[in-house]
C-alpha positions as CSV (number, residue, x, y, z in Angstrom):
1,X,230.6,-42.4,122.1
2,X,230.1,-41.3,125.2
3,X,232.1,-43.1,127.6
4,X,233.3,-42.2,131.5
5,X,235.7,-39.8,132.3
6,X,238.9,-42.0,133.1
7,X,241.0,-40.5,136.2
8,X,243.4,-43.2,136.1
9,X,246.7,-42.0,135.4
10,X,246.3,-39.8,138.8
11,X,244.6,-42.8,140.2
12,X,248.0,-44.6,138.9
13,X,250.5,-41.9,140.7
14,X,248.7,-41.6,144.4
15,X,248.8,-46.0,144.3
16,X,252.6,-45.6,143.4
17,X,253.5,-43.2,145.7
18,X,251.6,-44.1,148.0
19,X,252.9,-47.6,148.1
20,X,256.3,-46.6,147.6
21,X,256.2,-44.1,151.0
22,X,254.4,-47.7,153.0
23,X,257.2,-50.6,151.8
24,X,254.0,-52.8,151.0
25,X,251.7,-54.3,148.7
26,X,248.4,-53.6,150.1
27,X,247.8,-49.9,150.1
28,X,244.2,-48.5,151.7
29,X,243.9,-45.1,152.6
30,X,241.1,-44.2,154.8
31,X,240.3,-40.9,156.8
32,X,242.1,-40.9,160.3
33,X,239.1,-41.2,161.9
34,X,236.2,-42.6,160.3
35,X,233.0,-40.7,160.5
36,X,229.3,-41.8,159.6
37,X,227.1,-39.4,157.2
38,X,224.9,-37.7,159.6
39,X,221.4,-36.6,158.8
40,X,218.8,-35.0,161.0
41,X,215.1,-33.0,160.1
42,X,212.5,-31.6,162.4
43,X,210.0,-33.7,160.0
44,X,209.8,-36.8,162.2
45,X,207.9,-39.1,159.7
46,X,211.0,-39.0,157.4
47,X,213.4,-39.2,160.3
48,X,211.4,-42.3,161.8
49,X,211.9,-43.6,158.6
50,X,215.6,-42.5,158.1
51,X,216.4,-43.8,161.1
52,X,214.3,-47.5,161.0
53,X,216.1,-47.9,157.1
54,X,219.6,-47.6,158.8
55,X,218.5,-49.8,161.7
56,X,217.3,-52.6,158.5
57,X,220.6,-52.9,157.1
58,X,222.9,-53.0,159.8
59,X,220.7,-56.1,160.8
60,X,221.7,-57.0,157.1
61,X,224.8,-57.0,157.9
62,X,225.9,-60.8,158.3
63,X,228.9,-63.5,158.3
64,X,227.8,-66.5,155.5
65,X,228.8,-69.5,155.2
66,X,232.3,-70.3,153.3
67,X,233.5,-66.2,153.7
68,X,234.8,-64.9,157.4
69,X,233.9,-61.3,156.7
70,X,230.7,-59.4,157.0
71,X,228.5,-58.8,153.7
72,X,226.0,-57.1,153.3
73,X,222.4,-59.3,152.3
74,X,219.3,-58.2,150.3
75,X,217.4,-59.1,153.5
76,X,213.2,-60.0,153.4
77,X,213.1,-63.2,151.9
78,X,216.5,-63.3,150.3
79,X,218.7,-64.7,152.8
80,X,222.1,-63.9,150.5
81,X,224.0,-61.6,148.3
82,X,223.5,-62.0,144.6
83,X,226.2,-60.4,142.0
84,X,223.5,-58.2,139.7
85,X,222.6,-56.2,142.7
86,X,225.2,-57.0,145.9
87,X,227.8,-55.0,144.9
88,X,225.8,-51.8,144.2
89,X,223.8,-51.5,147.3
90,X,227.6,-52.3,149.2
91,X,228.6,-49.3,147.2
92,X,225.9,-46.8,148.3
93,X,226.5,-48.0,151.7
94,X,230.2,-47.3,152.0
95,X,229.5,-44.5,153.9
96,X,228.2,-46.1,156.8
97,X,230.3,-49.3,156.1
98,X,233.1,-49.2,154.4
99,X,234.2,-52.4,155.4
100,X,231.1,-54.0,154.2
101,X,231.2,-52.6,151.0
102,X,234.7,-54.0,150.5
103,X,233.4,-57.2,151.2
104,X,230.3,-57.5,149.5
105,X,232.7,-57.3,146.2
106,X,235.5,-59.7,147.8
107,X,233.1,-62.2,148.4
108,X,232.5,-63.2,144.8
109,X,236.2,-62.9,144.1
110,X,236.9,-65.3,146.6
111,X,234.2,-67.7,145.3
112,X,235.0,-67.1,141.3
113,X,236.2,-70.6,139.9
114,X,239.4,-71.8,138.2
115,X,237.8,-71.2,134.8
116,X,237.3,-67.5,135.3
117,X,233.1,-68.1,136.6
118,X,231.9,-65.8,139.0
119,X,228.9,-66.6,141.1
120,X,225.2,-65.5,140.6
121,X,225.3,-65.3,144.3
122,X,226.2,-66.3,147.8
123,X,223.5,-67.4,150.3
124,X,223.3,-69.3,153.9
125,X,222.2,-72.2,151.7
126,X,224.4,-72.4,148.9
127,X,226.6,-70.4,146.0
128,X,224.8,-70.1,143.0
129,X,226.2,-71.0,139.2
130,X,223.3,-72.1,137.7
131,X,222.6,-68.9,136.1
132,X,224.9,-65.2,135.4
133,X,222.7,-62.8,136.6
134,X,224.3,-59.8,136.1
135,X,222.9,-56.0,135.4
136,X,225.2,-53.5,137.2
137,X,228.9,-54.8,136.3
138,X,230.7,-55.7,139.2
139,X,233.5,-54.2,137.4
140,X,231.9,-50.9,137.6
141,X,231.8,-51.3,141.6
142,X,234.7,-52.2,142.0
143,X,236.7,-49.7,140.3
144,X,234.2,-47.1,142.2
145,X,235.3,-48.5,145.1
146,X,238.8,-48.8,145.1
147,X,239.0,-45.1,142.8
148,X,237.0,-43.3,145.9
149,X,239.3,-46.0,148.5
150,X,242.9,-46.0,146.8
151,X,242.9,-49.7,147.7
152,X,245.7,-50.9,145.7
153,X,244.6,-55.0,146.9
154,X,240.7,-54.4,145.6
155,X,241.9,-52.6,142.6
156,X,244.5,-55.5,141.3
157,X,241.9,-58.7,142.8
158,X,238.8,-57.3,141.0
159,X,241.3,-56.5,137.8
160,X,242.3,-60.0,138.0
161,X,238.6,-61.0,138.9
162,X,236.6,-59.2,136.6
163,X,238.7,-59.8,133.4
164,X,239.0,-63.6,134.5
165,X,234.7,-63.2,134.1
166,X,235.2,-61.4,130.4
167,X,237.2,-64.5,129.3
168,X,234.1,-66.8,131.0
169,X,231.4,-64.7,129.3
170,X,233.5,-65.0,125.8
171,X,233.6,-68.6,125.7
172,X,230.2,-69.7,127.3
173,X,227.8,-67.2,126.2
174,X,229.2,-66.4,122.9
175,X,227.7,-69.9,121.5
176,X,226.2,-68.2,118.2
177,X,229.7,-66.0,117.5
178,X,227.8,-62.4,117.3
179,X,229.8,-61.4,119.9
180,X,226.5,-60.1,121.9
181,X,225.9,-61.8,125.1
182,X,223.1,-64.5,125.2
183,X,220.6,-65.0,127.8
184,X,220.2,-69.0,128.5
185,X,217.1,-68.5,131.1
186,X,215.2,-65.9,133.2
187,X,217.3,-65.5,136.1
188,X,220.0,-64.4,133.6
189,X,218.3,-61.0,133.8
190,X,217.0,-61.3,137.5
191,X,213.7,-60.6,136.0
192,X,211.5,-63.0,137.8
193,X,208.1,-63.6,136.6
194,X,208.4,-61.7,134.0
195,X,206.3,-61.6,130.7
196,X,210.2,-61.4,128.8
197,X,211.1,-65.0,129.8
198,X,207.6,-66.1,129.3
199,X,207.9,-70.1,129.2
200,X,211.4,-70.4,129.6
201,X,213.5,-72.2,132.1
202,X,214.2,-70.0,135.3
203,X,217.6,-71.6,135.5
204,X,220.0,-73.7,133.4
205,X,220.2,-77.1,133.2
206,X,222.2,-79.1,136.3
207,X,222.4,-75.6,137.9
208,X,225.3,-75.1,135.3
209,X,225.7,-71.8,133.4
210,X,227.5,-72.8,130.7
211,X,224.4,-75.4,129.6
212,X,221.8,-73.7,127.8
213,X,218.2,-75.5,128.0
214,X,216.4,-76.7,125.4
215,X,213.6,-74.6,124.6
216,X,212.8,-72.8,121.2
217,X,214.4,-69.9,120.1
218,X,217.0,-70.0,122.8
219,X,220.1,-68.7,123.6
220,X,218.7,-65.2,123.0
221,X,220.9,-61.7,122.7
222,X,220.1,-59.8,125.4
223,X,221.2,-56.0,125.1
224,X,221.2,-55.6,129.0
225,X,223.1,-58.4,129.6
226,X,225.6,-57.2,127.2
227,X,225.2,-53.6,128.3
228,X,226.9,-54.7,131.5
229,X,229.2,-56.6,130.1
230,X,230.0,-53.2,128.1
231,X,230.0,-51.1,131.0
232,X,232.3,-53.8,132.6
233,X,234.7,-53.6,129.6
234,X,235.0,-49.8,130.3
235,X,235.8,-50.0,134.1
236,X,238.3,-52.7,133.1
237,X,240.2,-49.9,130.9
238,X,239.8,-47.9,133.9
239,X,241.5,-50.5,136.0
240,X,244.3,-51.0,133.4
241,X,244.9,-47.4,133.5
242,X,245.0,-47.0,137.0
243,X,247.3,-50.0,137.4
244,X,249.7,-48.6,134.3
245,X,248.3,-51.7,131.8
246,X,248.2,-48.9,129.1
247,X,248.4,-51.4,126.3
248,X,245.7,-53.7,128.2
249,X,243.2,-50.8,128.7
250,X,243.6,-49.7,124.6
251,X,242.9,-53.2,124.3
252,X,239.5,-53.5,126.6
253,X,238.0,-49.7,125.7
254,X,238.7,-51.0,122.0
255,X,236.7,-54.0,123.1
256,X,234.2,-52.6,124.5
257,X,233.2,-50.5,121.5
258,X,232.8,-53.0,119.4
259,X,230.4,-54.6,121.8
260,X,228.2,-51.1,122.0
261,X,228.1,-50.9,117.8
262,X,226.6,-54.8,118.1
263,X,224.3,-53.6,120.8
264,X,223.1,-50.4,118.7
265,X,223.0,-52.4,115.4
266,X,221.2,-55.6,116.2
267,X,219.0,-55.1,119.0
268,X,218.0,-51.8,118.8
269,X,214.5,-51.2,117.0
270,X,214.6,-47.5,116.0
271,X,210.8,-47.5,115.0
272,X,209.4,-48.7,118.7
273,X,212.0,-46.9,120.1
274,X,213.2,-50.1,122.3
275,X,215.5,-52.9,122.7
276,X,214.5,-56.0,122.2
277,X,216.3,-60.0,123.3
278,X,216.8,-61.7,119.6
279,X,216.1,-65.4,119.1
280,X,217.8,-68.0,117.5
281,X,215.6,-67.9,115.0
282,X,216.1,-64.1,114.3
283,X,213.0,-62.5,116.2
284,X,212.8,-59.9,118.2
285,X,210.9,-60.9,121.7
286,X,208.9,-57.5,122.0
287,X,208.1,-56.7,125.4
288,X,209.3,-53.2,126.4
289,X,210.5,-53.7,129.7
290,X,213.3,-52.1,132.1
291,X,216.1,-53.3,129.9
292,X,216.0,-50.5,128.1
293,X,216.9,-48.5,131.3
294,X,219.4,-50.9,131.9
295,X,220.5,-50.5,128.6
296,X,221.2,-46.5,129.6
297,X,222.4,-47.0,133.0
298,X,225.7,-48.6,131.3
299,X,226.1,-45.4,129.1
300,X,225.6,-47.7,125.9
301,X,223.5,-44.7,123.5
302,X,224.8,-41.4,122.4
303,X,222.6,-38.7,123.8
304,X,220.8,-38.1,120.7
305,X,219.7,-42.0,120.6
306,X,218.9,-41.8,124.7
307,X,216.7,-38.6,123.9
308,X,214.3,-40.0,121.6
309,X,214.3,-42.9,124.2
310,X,213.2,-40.5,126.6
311,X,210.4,-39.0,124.9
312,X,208.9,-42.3,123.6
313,X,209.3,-44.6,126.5
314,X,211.1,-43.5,129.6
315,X,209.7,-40.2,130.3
316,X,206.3,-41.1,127.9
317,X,203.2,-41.3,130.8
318,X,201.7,-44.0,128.7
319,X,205.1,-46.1,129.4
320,X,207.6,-45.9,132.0
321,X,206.8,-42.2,133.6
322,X,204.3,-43.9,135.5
323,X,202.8,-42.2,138.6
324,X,205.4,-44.0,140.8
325,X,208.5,-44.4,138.0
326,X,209.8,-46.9,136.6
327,X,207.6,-50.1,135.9
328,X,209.2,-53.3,134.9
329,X,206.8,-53.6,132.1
330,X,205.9,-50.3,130.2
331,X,202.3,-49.6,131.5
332,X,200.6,-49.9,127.7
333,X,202.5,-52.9,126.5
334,X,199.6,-55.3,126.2
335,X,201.8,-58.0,128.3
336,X,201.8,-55.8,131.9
337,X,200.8,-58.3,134.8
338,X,197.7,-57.5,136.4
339,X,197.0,-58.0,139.0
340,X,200.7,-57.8,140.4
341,X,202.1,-60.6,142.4
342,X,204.9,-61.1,145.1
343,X,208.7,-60.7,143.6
344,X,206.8,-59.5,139.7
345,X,209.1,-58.2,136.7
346,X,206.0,-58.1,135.1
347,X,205.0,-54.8,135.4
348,X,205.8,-53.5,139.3
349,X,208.1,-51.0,140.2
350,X,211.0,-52.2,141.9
351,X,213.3,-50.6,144.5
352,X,216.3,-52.1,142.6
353,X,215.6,-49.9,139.5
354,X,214.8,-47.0,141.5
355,X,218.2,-47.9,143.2
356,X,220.3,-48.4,139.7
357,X,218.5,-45.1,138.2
358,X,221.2,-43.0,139.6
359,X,223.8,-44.9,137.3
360,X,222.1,-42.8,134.3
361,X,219.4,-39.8,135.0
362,X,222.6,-37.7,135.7
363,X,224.7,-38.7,133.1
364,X,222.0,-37.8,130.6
365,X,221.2,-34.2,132.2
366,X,217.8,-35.2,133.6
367,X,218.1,-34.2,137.0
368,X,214.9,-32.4,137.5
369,X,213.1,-35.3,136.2
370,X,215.3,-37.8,138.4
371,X,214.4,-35.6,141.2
372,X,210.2,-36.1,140.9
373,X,211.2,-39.6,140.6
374,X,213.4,-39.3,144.1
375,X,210.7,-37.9,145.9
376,X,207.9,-39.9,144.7
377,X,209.5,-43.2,145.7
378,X,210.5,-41.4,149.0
379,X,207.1,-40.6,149.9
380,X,205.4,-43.9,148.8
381,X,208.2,-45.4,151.4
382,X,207.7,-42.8,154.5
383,X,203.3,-43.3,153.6
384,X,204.0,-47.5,154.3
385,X,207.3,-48.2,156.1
386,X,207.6,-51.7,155.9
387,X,210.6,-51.5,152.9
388,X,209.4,-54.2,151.1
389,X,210.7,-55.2,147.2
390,X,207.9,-53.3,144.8
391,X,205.6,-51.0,144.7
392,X,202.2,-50.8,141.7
393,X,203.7,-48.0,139.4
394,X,199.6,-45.9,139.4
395,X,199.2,-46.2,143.0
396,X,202.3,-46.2,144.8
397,X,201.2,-49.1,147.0
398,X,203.6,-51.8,148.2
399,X,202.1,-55.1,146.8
400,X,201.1,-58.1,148.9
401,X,203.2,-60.6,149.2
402,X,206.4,-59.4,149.9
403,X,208.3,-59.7,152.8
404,X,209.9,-56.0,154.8
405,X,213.0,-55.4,155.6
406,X,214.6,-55.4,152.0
407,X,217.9,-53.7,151.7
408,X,217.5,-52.2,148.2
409,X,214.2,-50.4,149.4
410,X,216.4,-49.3,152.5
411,X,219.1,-47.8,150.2
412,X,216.9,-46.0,148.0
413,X,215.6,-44.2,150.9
414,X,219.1,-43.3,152.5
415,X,220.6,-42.2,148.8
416,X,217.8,-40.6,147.8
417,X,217.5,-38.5,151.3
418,X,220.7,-37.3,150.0
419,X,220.9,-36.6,146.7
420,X,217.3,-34.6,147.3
421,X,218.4,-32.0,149.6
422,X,222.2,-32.9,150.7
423,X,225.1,-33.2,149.8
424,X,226.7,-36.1,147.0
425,X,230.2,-36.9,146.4
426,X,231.6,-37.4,143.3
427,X,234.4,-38.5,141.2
428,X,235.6,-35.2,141.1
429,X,233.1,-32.9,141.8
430,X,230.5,-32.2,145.3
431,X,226.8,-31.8,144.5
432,X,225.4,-29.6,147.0
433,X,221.3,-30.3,146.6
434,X,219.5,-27.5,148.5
435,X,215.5,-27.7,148.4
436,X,214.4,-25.1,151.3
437,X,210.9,-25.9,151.3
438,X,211.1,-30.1,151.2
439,X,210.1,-32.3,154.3
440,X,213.3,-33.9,154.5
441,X,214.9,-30.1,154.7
442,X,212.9,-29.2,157.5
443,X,215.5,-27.9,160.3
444,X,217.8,-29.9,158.7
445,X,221.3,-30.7,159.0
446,X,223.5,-33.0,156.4
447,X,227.1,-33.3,157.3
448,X,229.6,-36.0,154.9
449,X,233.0,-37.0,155.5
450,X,234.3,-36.7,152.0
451,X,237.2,-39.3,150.4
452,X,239.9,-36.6,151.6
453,X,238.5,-37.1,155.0
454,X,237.1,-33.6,154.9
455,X,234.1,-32.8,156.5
456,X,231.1,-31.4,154.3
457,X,228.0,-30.5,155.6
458,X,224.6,-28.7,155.0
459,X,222.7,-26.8,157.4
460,X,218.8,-25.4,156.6
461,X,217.6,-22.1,158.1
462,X,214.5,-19.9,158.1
463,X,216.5,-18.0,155.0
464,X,217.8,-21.2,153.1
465,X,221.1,-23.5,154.1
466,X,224.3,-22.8,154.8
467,X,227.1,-24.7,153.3
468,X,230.4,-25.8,155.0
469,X,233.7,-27.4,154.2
470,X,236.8,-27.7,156.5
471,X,234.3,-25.6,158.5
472,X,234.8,-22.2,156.4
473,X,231.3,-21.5,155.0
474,X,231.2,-21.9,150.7
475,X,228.0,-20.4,150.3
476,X,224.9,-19.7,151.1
477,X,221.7,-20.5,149.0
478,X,218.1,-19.2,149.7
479,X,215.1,-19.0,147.9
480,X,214.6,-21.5,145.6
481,X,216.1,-25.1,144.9
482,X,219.6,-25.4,143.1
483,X,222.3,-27.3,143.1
484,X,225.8,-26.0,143.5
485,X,228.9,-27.6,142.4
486,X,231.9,-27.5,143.4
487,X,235.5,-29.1,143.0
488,X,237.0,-31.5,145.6
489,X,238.2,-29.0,147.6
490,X,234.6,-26.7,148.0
491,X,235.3,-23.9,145.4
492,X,232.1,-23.2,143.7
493,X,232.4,-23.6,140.1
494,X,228.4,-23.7,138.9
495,X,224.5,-23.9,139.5
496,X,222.0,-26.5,138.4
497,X,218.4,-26.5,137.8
498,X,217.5,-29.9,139.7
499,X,214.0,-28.9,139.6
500,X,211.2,-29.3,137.4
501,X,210.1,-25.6,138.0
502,X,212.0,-22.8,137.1
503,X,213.6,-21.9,139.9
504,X,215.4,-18.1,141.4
505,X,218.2,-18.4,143.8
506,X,220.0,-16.2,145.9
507,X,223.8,-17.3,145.8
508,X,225.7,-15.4,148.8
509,X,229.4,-15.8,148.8
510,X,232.1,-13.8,150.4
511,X,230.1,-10.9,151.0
512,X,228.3,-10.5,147.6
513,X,224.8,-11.6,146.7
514,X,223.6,-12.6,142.9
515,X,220.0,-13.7,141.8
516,X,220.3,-16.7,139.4
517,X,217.2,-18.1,137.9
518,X,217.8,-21.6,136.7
519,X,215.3,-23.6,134.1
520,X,215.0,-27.4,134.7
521,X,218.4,-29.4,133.9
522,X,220.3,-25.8,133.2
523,X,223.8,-25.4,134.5
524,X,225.2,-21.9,134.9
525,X,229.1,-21.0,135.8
526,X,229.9,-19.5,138.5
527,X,232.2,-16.5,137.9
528,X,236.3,-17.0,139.9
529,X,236.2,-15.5,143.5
C-alpha cells in the first residue's frame, strides 16, 4: 500500500517538550517575526495578475455569522466556507495567513454537533447539514496544518473533531453494511450539475444528512467519498501518533486499509479502467468523471493500478488530458455537457481540481506532466483575469455565467506561481523549481519563510537563479529547468526532471560545476559536499 510517510513520533517529542519548557496546554510555535512569501517578475501581465489574486482573497477574508474569527470564503457567488474545499484553500494560504488558515479548520470544529456531524458548510445565511460534502478530508488539513504549525490545541481539537465525524460516517452512511461510504444526493460529491447524479435529489430530505431520499437505486457507494474518508483514516493515525495514541493509530491505519481493499474490490472496473458509484441494485453508474482523480489524490491505488489509470484516462487526450486539464467529465464519455453552463460538473474544468491536483501528480512521479498542466491553467488565468469557477477544457475559455473573484481560481494562481519556478516547502524536504526561460521567471525573485522561520529565496539572472537559505548561497542552476531538493536545513541531496523535455543543467556549488541532463520525472542524487 502506499500510504504517507508518518513523522509523528518527532512530531510527538517537539509537542512534549515544547509544552513541557511553556507550563501550558496550548502550544503554537510560529517564526519570531512573521514574514509573507514575496514574489516579484519583470513580466507585468503575470505580476498584474499575482498581485490582483492576492488583493481577491484578502477581500475573502471575512467574520460570519455564529464564529468571531476571520475565515477565509470561496468568494463569487458563494458567500461561505464549505468543508470539501475550505480547509484546503486555508491551507495553501497559510503563508499569507496563518491565522486564517487556522480558522478556516476551527470553524467547522466549533459547529460539529453532539452526535459527532460536521457541517457541509458555514455561510452568512446559514450552516449546512443537509448534505456531507466532502472530497479533501479535513483530517488531511488539519494534521498538515498543525504538523507544519506544532499547534498542540489544533492537533488534539481536530483529533477529537475528525474521529467524532468517522463515528458519524459509520453509523449514517453505512446503511447497506459494506463498509464503503454511500452517496444520498449530488451535493454529497459537490458535483453540481453533473451527468453522475443525473435525476437525483441535490440535497437530503428535511436538509438532514442522515435521511436518504427516495429515489431508485439509492444510497450509492461512492469510491471518492470513501477515498476521503480513507485518506482521513490515515491522517487520524498520524494524529494518534503525534499525540502518543499508539494503540489508537494501529487501530485507524488498520482501518483505513480495510476501507482501500473495499474501494479497489468493488468499485473499481479494471476493464474501463475507472471507478464507478454502485447502486442498490448492484450497478455500476458509468460516467467517468473527476472521481477517479479524487480517487488518486487520497493515495487509494498502488502505483501499478494509478499507472494504467494514467494511460487510459487521466493522461489519455481523448479523456481527461484535455487541452486545458482536467475535465469534470472525460471529454469522449458520451454524457459530457455541451454546451457548458454556469457552476457545471458536467464536463468543465474546474479551478478546485486544478487546485486538489497537487494532493497526487507528485506523489505518483508526474511532475513534468503536472507542470504542463501548471502552466496551462496559469496562462488561461493571466489571458482573462476575472478568476471565475471553470474554464471549457478545448479552449481554455472561462464559461459564462460565472461570477469573478473566486478564491480557488485565486489559489491556483498563487500555488501554482510557485511550485512552477519557486520554491515549495515540504514535509521534510524544499523543492527548489528553477525554469530560466518562463514568464513568471523573468527578473524574478521568490523569497519563503520556511516552518523553521528561515528565510528561503530564489533569485533569476541572465545565467540562471541563484538559490539562498539563511542567506549563504546553496546553489546555483543555469541552463535548463530542474528541480533541486534539499533537506530542511538547504543541503542539496538531488535533481528532478520537472519538465516534459529532456532537460541539461548546470549545477554550481561550492566552487565546482557539473552538467546533469535530466529526462522527464527522473531524479538523480546529488553526491555529499
Amino acid at each position: 500500500m502506499n500510504r504517507r510517510s508518518f513523522i509523528g513520533s518527532s512530531f510527538a517529542a517537539a509537542i512534549t517538550a515544547l509544552g513541557a519548557k511553556a507550563g501550558a496546554a496550548r502550544v503554537r510555535v510560529q517564526p519570531a517575526v512573521f514574514r509573507e512569501p514575496l514574489f516579484s517578475t519583470n513580466n507585468h501581465a503575470w505580476q498584474s495578475t499575482y498581485n490582483k489574486a492576492l488583493r481577491i482573497l484578502r477581500d475573502n477574508v471575512l467574520v460570519l455569522p455564529g464564529f468571531d474569527r476571520p475565515v477565509l470564503i470561496e468568494g463569487a457567488e458563494y458567500a461561505g466556507i464549505w468543508q470539501e474545499c475550505g480547509p484546503l484553500e486555508a491551507l495553501v494560504y497559510r503563508r499569507f495567513r496563518p491565522d486564517v488558515a487556522r480558522n478556516s479548520h476551527m470553524v467547522f470544529f466549533a459547529m460539529q454537533r453532539e452526535d459527532g456531524q460536521l457541517p457541509a458548510n458555514h455561510k452568512q445565511t446559514e450552516t449546512g447539514f443537509g448534505q456531507i460534502q466532502m472530497v479533501v478530508p479535513i483530517a488531511a488539513t488539519a494534521w498538515e496544518l498543525a504538523r507544519s504549525t506544532r499547534d498542540e490545541e489544533l492537533l488534539a481539537t481536530a483529533y477529537k473533531a475528525c474521529g467524532g465525524w468517522d463515528g458519524w460516517l459509520r453509523r449514517y452512511r453505512n446503511s447497506r453494511g459494506t463498509g464503503l461510504v454511500e452517496g444520498f444526493c449530488t451535493y454529497d460529491t459537490g458535483m453540481d450539475n453533473s451527468p453522475r447524479w443525473a435525476g437525483m435529489p441535490n440535497q437530503c430530505p428535511g436538509k438532514d444528512a442522515k435521511q436518504c431520499p427516495r429515489a431508485p437505486g439509492l444510497p450509492w457507494l461512492c469510491p471518492d467519498l470513501s477515498a476521503t474518508v480513507y485518506g482521513a483514516r490515515v491522517a487520524l493515525a498520524s494524529m494518534a501518533r503525534a499525540l502518543g495514541k499508539s494503540s489508537e493509530a494501529e487501530r485507524w491505519i488498520e482501518s483505513a486499509e480495510n476501507l482501500r481493499r473495499l474501494i479497489l474490490d468493488k468499485l473499481f472496473v479494471p476493464e474501463d479502467g475507472a471507478f464507478y458509484d454502485l447502486d442498490s441494485e448492484g450497478h455500476f453508474v458509468k460516467v467517468r468523471t473527476c472521481a477517479i482523480a479524487r480517487v488518486c489524490g487520497e493515495h487509494v491505488v498502488e502505483q501499478r493500478v494509478f499507472d494504467d489509470l494514467w494511460t487510459r484516462q487521466l493522461h489519455d487526450p481523448k479523456a481527461f488530458w484535455s487541452a486545458y486539464p482536467l475535465p469534470s467529465v472525460a471529454l469522449d464519455d458520451p454524457q459530457f455537457v455541451r454546451p457548458i453552463p454556469r457552476n457545471s460538473w458536467g464536463g468543465a474544468s474546474q479551478a478546485l481540481t486544478a487546485l486538489r491536483a497537487s494532493r497526487w501528480f507528485e506523489h505518483y512521479g508526474r511532475s513534468a506532466e503536472f507542470a504542463t498542466m501548471m502552466d496551462r491553467w496559469c496562462a488561461a488565468i493571466t489571458r482573462d483575469r476575472t478568476f471565475r469557477q471553470q474554464i471549457d477544457p478545448e479552449t481554455g475559455v472561462f464559461t459564462d455565467g460565472g461570477s469573478p473573484n473566486y478564491s480557488p481560481a485565486a489559489l491556483v494562481l498563487l500555488d501554482f506561481t510557485w511550485r512552477l519556478a519557486g520554491i515549495c516547502e515540504e514535509a521534510e524536504e524544499i523543492h527548489w523549481n528553477v525554469r530560466p526561460h518562463h514568464r513568471a521567471a523573468d527578473g524574478a525573485r521568490f523569497v519563503l519563510q520556511t516552518d523553521e522561520g528561515a528565510v528561503a529565496s530564489l533569485h533569476y539572472g541572465t545565467a540562471g537563479a541563484t538559490l539562498l537559505y539563511r542567506d549563504k548561497v546553496v546553489a546555483h542552476l543555469g541552463g535548463g529547468t530542474a528541480r533541486l531538493i534539499t533537506d530542511k536545513s538547504g543541503k542539496p541531496m538531488s535533481l528532478r526532471g520537472i519538465s516534459e523535455a529532456t532537460e541539461t543543467v548546470t549545477y554550481r556549488r561550492l566552487g565546482r560545476s557539473t552538467r546533469y541532463t535530466l529526462r522527464p520525472n527522473e531524479q538523480q542524487a546529488l553526491p555529499d559536499d
